[in-house]
Biopython code that builds the backbone (N, CA, C, O; Angstrom):
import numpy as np
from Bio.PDB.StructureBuilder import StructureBuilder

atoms = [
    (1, "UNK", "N", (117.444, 77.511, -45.777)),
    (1, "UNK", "CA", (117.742, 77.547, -44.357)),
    (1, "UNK", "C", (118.364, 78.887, -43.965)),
    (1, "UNK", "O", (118.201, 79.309, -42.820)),
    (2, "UNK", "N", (119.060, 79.563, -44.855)),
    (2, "UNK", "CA", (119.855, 81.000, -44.476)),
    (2, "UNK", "C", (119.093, 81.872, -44.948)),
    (2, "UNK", "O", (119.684, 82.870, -45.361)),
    (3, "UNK", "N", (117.288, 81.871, -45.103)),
    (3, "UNK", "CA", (116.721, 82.648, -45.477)),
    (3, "UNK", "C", (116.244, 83.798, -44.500)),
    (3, "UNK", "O", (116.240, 85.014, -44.692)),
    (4, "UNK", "N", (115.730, 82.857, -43.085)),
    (4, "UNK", "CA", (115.597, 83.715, -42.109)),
    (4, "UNK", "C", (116.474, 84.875, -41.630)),
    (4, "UNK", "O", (116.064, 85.990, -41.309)),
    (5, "UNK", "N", (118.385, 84.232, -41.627)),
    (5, "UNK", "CA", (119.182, 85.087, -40.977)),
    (5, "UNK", "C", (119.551, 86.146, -42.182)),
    (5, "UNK", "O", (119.778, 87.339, -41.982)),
    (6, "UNK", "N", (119.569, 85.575, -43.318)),
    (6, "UNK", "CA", (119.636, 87.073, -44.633)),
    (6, "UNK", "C", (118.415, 88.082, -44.303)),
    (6, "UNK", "O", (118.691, 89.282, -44.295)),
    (7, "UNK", "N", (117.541, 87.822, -44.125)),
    (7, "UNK", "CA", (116.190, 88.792, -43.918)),
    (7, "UNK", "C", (116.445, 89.495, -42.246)),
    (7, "UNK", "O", (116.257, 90.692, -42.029)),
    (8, "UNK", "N", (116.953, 88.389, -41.033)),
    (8, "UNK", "CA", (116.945, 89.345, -40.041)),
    (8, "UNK", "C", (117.939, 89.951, -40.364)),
    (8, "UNK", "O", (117.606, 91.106, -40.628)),
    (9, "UNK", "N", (119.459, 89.737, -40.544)),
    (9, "UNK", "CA", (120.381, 90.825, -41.023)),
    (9, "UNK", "C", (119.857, 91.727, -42.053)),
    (9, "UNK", "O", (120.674, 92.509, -42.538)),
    (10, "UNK", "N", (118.833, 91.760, -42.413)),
    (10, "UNK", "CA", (118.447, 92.887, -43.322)),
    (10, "UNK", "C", (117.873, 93.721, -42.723)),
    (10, "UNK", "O", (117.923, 94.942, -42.869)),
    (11, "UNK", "N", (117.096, 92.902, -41.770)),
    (11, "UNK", "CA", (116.470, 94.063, -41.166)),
    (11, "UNK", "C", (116.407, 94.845, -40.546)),
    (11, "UNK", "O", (115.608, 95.782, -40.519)),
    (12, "UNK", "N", (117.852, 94.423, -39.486)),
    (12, "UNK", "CA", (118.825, 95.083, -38.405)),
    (12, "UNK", "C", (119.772, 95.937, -39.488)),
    (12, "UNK", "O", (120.509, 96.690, -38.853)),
    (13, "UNK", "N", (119.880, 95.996, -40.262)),
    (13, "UNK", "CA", (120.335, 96.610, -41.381)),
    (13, "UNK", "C", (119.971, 98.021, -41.455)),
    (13, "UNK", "O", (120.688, 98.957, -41.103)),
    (14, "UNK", "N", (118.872, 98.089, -41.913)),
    (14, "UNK", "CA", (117.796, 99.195, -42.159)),
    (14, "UNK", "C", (117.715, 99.358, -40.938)),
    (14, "UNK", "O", (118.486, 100.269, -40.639)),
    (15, "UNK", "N", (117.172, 98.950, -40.012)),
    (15, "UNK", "CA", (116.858, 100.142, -38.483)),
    (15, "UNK", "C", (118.373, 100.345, -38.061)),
    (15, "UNK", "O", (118.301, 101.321, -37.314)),
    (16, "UNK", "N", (119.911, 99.908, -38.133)),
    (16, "UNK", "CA", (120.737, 100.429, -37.698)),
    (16, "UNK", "C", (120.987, 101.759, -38.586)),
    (16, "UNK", "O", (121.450, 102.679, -37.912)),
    (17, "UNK", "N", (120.784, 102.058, -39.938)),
    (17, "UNK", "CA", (120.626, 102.736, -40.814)),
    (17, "UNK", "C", (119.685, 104.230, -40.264)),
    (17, "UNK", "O", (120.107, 105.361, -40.021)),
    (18, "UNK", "N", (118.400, 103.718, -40.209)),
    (18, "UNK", "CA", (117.611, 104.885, -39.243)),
    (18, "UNK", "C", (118.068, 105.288, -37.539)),
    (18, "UNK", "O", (117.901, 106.312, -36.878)),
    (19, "UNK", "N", (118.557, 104.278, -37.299)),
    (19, "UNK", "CA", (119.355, 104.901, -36.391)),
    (19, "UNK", "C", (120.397, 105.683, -36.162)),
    (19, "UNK", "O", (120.615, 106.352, -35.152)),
    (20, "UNK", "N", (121.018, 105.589, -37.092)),
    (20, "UNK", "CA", (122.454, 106.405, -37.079)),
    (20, "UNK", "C", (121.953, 107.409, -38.029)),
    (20, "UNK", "O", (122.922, 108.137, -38.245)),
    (21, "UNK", "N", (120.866, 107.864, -38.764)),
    (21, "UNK", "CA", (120.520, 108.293, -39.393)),
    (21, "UNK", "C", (119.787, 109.760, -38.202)),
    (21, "UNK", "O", (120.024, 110.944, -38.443)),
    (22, "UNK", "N", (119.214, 109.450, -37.399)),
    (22, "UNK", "CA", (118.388, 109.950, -36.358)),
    (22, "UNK", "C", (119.331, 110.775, -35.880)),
    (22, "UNK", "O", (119.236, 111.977, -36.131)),
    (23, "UNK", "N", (120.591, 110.191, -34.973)),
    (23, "UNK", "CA", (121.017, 110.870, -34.575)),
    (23, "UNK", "C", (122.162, 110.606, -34.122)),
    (23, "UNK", "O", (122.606, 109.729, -33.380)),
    (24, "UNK", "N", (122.833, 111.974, -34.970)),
    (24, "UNK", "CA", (124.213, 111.835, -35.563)),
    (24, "UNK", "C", (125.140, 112.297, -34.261)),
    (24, "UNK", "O", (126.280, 111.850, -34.390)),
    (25, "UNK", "N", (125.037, 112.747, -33.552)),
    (25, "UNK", "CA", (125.783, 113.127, -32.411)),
    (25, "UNK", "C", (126.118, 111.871, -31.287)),
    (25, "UNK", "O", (127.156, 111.822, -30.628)),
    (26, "UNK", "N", (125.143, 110.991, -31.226)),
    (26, "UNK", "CA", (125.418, 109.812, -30.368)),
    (26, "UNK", "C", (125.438, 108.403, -31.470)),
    (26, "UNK", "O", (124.803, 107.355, -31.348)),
    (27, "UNK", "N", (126.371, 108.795, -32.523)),
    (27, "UNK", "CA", (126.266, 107.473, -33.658)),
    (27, "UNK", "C", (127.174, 106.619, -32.755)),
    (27, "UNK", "O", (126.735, 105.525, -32.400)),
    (28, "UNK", "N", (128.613, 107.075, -32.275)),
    (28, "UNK", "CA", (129.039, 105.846, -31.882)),
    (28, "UNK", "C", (128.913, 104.672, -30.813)),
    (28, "UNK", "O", (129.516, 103.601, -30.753)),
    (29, "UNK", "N", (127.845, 105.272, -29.912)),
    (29, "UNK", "CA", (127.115, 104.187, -28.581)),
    (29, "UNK", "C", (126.155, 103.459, -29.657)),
    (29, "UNK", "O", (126.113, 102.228, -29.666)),
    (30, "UNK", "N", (125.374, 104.229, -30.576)),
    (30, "UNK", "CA", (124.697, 103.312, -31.103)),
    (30, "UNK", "C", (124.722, 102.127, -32.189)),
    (30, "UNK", "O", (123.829, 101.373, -32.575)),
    (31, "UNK", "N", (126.260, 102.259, -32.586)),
    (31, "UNK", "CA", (126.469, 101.571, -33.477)),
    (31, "UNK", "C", (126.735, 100.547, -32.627)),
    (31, "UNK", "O", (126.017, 99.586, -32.905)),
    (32, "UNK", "N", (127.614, 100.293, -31.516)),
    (32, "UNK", "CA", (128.483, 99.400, -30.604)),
    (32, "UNK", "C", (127.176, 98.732, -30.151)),
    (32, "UNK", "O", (127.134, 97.503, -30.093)),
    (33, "UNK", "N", (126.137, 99.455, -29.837)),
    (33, "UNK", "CA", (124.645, 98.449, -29.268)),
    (33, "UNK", "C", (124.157, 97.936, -30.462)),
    (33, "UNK", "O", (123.663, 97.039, -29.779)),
    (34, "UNK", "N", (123.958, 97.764, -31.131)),
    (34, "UNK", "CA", (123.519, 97.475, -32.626)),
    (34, "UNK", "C", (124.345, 96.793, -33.003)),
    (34, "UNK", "O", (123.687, 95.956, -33.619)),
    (35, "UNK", "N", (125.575, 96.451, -33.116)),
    (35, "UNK", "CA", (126.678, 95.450, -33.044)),
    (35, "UNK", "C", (126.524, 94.718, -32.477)),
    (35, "UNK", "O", (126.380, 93.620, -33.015)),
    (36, "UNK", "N", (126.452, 94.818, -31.093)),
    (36, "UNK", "CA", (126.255, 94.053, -29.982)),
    (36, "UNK", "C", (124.803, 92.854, -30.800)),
    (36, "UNK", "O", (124.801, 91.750, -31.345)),
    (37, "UNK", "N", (123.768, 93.891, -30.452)),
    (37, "UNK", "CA", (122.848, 92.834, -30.556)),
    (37, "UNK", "C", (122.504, 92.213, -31.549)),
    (37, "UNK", "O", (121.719, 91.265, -31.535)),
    (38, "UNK", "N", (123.251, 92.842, -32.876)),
    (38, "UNK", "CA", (122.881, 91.977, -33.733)),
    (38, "UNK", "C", (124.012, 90.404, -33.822)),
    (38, "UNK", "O", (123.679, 89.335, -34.334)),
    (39, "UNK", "N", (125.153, 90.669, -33.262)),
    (39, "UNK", "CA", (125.788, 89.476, -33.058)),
    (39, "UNK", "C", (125.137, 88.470, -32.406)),
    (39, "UNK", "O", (125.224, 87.323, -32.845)),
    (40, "UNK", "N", (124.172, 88.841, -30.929)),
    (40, "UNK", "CA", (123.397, 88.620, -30.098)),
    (40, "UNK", "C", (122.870, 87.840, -30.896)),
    (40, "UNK", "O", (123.674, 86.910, -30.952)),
    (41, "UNK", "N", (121.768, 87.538, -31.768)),
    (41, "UNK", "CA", (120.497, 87.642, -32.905)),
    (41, "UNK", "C", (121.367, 86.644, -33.327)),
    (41, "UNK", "O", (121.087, 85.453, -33.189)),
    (42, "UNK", "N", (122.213, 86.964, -33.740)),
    (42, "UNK", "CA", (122.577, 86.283, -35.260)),
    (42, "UNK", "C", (123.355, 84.845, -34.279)),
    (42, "UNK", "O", (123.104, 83.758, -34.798)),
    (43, "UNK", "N", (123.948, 84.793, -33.396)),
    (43, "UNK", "CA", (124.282, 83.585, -32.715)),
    (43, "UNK", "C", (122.684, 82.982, -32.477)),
    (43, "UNK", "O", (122.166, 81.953, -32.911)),
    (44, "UNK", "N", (122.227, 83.886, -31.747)),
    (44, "UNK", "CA", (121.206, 82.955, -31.627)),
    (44, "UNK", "C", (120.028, 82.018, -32.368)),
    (44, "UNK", "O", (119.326, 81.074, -32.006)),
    (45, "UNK", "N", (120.204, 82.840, -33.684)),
    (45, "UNK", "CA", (119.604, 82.287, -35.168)),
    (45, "UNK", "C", (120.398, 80.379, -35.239)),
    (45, "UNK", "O", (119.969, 79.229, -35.134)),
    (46, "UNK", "N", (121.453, 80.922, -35.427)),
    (46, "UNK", "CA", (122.177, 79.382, -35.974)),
    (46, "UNK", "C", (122.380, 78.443, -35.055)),
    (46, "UNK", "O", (122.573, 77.248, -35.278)),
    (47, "UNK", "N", (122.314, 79.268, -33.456)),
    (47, "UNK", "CA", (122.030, 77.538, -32.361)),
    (47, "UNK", "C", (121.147, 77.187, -32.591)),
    (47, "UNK", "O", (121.047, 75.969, -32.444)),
    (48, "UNK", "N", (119.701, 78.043, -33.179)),
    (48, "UNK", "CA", (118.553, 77.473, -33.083)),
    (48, "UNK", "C", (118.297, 76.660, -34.344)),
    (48, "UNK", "O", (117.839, 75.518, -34.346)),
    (49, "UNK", "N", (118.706, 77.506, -35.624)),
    (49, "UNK", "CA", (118.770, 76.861, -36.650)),
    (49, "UNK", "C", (119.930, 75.069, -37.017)),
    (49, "UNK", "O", (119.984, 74.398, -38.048)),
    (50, "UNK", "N", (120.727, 74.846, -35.526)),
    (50, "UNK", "CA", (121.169, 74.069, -35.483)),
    (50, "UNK", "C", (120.918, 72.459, -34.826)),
    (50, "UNK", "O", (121.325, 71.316, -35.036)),
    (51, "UNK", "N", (119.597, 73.464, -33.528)),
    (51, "UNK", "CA", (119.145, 72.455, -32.878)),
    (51, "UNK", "C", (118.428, 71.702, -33.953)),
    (51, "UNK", "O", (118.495, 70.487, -34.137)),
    (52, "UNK", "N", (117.592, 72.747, -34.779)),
    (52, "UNK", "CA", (116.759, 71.930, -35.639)),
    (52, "UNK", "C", (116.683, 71.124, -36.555)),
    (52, "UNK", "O", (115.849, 70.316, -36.962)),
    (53, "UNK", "N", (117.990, 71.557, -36.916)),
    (53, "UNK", "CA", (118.830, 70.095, -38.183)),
    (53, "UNK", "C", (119.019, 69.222, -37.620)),
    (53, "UNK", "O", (118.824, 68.143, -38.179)),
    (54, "UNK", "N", (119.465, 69.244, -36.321)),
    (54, "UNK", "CA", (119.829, 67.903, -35.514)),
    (54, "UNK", "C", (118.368, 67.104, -35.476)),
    (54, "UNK", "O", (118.254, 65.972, -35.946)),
    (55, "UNK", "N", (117.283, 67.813, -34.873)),
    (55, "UNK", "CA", (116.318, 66.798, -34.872)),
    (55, "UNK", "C", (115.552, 66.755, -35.663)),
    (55, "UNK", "O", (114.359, 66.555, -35.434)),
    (56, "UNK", "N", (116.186, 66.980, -37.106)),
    (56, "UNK", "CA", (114.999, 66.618, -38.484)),
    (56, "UNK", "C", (116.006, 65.482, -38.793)),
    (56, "UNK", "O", (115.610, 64.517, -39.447)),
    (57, "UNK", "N", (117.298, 65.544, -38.353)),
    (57, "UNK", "CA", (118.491, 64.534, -38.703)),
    (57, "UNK", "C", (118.144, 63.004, -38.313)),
    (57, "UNK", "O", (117.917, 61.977, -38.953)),
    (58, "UNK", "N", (118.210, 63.340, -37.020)),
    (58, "UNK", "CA", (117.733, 62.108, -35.728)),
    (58, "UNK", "C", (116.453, 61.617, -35.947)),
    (58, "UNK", "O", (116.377, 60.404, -35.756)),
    (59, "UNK", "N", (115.545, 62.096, -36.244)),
    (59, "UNK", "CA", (114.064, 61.936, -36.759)),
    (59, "UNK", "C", (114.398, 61.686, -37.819)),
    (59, "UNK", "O", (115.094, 60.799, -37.325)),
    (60, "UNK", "N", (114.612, 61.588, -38.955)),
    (60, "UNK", "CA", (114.759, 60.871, -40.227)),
    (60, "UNK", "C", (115.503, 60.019, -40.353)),
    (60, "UNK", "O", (115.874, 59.880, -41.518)),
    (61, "UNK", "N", (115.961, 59.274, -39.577)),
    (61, "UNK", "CA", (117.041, 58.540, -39.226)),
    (61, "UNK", "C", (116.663, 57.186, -38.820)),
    (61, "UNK", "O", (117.252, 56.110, -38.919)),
    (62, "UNK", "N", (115.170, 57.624, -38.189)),
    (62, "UNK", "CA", (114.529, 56.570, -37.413)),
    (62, "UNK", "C", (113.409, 55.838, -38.525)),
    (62, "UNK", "O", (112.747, 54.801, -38.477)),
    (63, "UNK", "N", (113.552, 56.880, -39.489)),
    (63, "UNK", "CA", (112.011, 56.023, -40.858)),
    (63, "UNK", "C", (112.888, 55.087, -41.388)),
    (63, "UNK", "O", (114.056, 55.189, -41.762)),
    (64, "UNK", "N", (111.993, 54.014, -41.347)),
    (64, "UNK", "CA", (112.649, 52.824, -42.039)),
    (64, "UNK", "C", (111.578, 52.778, -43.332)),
    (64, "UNK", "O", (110.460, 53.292, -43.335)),
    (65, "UNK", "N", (112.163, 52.082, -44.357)),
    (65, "UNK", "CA", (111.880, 51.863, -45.862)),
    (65, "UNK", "C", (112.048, 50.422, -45.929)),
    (65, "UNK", "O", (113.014, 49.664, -45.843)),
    (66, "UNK", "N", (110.659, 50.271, -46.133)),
    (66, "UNK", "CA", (110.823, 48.572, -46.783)),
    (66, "UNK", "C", (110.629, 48.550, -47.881)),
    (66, "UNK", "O", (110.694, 47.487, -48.498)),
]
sb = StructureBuilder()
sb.init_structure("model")
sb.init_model(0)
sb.init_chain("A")
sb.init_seg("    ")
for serial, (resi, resn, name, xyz) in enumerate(atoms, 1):
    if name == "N":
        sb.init_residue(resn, " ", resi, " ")
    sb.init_atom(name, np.array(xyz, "f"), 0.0, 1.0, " ", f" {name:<3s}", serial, name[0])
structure = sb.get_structure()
């Protein structure tokens, strides 16, 4: 389940990397946007990754076993 958000934090990883890499005179706006959105990302990973436990939860909940 934390496979997706290890790989997108990886990958915001590496392009914040080429970014600050690019260009070194405006590193600190770009780090603070890149912060920004990867917090952005990464909240939005685990509501989603949360809705979905809920309804594999609620849905498995409902199979009955005779």
């Amino acid at each position: 389940m934390l496979a997706p958000l290890h790989l997108l934090l990886l990958l915001l990883t590496v392009r914040l990397h080429d970014v600050r890499d690019r260009d070194r005179d405006d590193r600190g706006a770009s780090v603070v946007e890149w912060v920004i959105i990867t917090a952005l990302l990464v909240g939005l990973a685990v509501l989603v990754a949360g809705v979905i436990t809920q309804l594999v939860t609620s849905q498995s909940q409902k199979i009955q076993v005779d």
